[in-house]
C-alpha positions as CSV (number, residue, x, y, z in Angstrom):
1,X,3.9,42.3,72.3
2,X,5.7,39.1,73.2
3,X,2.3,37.3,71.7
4,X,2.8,38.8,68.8
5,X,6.6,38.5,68.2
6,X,6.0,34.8,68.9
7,X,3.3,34.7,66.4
8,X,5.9,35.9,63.9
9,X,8.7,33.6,65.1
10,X,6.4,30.6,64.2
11,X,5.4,32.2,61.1
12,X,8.3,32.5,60.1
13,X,9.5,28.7,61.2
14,X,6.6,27.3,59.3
15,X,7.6,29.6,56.0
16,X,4.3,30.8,56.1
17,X,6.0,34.3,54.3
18,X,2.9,36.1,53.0
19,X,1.0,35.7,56.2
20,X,4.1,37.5,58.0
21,X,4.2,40.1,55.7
22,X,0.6,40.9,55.6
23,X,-1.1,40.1,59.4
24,X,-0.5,43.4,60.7
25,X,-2.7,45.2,58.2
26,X,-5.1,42.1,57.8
27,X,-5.2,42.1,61.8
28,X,-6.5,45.8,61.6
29,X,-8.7,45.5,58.9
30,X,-10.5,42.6,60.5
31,X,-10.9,44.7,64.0
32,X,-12.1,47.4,61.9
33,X,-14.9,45.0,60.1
34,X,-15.6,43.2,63.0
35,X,-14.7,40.2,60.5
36,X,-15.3,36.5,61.9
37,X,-12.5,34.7,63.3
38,X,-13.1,31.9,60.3
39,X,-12.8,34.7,57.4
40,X,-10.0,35.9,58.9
41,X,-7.9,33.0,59.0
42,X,-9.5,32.4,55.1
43,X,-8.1,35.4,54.4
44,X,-4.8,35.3,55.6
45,X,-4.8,31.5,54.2
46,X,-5.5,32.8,50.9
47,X,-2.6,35.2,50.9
48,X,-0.2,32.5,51.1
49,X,-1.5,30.6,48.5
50,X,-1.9,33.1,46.1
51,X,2.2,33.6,47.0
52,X,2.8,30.2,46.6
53,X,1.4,29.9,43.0
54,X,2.9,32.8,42.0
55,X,6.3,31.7,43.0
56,X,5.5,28.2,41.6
57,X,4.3,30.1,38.1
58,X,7.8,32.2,37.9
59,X,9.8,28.8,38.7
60,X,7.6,27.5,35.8
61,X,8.7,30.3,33.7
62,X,12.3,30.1,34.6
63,X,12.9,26.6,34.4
64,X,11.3,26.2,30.6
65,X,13.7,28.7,29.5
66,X,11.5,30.9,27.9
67,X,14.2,33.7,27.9
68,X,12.3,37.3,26.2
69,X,9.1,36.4,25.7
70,X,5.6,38.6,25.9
71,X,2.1,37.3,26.5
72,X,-0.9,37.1,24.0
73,X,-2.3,40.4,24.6
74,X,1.4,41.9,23.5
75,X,0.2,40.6,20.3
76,X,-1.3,42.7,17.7
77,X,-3.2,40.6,15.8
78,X,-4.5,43.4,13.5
79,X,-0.9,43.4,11.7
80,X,-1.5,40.2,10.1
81,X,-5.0,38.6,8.7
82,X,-3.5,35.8,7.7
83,X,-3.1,34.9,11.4
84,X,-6.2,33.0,13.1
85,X,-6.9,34.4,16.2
86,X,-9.6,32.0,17.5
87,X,-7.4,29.3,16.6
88,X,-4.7,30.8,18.6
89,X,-6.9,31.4,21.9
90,X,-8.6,27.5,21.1
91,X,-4.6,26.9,21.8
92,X,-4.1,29.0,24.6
93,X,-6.5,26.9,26.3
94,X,-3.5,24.3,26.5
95,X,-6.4,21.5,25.4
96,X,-4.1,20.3,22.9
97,X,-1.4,19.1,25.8
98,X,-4.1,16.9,27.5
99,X,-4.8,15.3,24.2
100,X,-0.7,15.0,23.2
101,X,-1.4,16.9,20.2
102,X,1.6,19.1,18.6
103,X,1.5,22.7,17.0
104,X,3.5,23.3,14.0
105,X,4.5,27.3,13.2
106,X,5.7,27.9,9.5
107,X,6.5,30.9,7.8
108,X,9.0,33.4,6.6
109,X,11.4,35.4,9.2
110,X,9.6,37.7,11.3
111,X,5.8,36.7,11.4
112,X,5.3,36.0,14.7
113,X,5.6,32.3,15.1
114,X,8.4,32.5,17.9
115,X,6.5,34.9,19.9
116,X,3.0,33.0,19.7
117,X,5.0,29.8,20.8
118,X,6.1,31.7,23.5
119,X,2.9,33.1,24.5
120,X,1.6,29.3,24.6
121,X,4.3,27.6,26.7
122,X,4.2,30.8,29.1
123,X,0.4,29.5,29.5
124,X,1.1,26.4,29.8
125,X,3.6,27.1,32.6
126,X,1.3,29.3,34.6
127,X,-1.6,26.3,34.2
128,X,0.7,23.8,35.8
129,X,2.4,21.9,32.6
130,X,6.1,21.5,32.4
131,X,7.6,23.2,29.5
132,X,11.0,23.3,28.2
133,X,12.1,26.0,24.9
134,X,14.9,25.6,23.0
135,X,16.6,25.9,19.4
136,X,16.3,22.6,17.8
137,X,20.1,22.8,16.7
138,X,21.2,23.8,20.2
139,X,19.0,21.1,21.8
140,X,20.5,18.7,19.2
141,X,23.8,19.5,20.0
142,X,23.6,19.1,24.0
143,X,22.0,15.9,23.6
144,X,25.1,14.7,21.2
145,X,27.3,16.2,23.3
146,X,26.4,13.5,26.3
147,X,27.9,10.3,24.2
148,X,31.0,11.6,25.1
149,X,30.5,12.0,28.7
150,X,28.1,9.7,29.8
151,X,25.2,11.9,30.1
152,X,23.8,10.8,26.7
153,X,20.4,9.2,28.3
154,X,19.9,11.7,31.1
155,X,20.1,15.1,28.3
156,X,18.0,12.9,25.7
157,X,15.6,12.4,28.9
158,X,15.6,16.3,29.7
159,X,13.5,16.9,26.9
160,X,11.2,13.8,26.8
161,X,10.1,14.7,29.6
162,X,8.5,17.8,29.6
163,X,4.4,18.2,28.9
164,X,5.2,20.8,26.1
165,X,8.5,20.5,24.0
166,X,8.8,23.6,21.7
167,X,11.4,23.0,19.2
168,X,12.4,26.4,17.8
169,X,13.8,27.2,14.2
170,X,13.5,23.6,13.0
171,X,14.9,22.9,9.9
172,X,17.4,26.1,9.2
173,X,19.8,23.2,8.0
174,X,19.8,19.7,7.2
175,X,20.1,16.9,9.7
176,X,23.0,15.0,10.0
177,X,22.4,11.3,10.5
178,X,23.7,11.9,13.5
179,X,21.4,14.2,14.6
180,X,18.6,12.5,12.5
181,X,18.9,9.5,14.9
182,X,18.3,11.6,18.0
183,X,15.2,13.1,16.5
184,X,13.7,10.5,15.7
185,X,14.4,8.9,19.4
186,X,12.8,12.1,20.8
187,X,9.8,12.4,18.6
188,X,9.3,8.8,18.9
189,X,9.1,9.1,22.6
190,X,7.1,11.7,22.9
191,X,4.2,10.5,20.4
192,X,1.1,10.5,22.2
193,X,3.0,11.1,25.4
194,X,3.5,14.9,25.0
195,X,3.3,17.6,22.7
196,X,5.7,19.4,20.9
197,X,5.2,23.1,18.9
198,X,7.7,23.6,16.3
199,X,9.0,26.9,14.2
200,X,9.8,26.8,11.0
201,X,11.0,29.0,8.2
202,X,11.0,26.1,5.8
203,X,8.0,25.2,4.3
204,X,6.2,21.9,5.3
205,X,6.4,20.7,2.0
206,X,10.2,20.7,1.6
207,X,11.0,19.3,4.8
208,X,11.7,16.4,3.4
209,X,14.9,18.0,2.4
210,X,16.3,17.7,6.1
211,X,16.5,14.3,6.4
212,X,19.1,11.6,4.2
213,X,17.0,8.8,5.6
214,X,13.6,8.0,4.0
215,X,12.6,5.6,6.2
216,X,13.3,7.6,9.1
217,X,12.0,10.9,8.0
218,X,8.9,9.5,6.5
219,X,8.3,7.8,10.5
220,X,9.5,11.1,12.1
221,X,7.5,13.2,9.8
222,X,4.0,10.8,9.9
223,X,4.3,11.1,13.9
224,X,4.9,15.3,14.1
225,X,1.8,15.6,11.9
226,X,-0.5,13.3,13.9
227,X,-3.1,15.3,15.4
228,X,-0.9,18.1,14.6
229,X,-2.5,22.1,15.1
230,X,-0.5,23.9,11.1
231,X,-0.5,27.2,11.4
232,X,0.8,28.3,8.2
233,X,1.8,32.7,8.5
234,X,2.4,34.6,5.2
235,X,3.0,38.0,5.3
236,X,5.8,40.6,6.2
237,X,7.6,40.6,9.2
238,X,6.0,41.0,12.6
239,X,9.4,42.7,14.2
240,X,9.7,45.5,11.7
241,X,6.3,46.8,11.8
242,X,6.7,49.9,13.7
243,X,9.4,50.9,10.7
């Protein structure tokens, strides 16, 4: 007994929490198997990695903000033809963030394009990428925010960072110069250094609407599209189809 309740002590010392919570039962399964001494210490290894990277995939999760999301096979791809589903398992691969590339969502209200950008950051997470979600006009905002505190650089750095920037409901209004400016600092930074999945209800071809700068918006705009994954959804509204 004392054996065993120092086991435990060090166990718990060392932080080694799956192993603690599981040697009693591995302990008697290996007697009963007459398992190795080697396969059972694999065993009980195993269990605390496998706790490990689920608590590193939930951090993940929580840290890129994700808020209500559902994975791909919540999806019903039957609702909407229009949709390609190869192209949309080609991206759940998360290739596309090696190679820098971004993924653009546009369509009408409803369609699905937040949820399938959801489904490929909460992917991305569980593979190992940094991810960070946000409203575009919120994310603007925060970063504007910092020139009058000081924190300007550090909030414009917060989302250069990340391997996977998804920029949600670009374009519901135009950009202010302001706001143009930061933009095109973040989309600058990023080219060919991370990717970025935007979703839109404006179409592509107006967005040259949003921006009062030409020279700027034509930059910003030639950089987005690079290597740029257009997934263009027509169609009724994903959210009201059981009505």
């Amino acid at each position: 007994m004392e054996t065993n309740s120092q086991i435990k002590n060090n166990l718990k010392k060392l932080r080694l929490h799956a192993v603690l919570e599981n040697i009693e039962q591995r302990t008697k399964d290996a007697i009963d198997t007459h398992m190795s001494y080697i396969d059972y210490l694999l065993i009980l290894m195993q269990d605390e990695v496998d706790r490990r990277e689920q608590n590193r995939k939930k951090l993940a999760i929580k840290k890129a903000m994700l808020g209500r999301y559902k994975r791909i096979t919540d999806f019903d791809f039957n609702f909407n033809p229009h949709i390609n589903r190869q192209k949309i398992m080609n991206l759940l691969s998360c290739t596309f963030i090696s190679k820098s590339e971004n993924v653009i969502f546009e369509g009408p209200t409803g369609v699905g394009k937040t949820f399938l950008s959801k489904a490929i950051a909460h992917e991305a997470c569980c593979r190992g990428y940094k991810v960070l979600f946000t409203r575009t006009e919120k994310m603007l905002d925060t970063i504007y925010s910092g020139k009058a505190d000081g924190s300007y650089q550090k909030k414009l750095n917060m989302y250069i960072k990340p391997d996977i920037l998804v920029l949600d409901d670009w374009g519901m209004t135009a950009f202010t110069n302001q706001y143009l400016n930061i933009l095109n600092e973040i989309i600058s930074e990023r080219y060919e250094n991370g990717s970025i999945i935007i979703t839109s209800n404006r179409p592509i071809e107006n967005w040259d609407e949003l921006f009062s700068e030409p020279v700027i918006s034509s930059a910003l705009i030639d950089r987005l599209f690079h290597n740029s994954h257009i997934m263009k959804i027509p169609g009724k509204s994903y959210r009201r189809r059981l009505k």
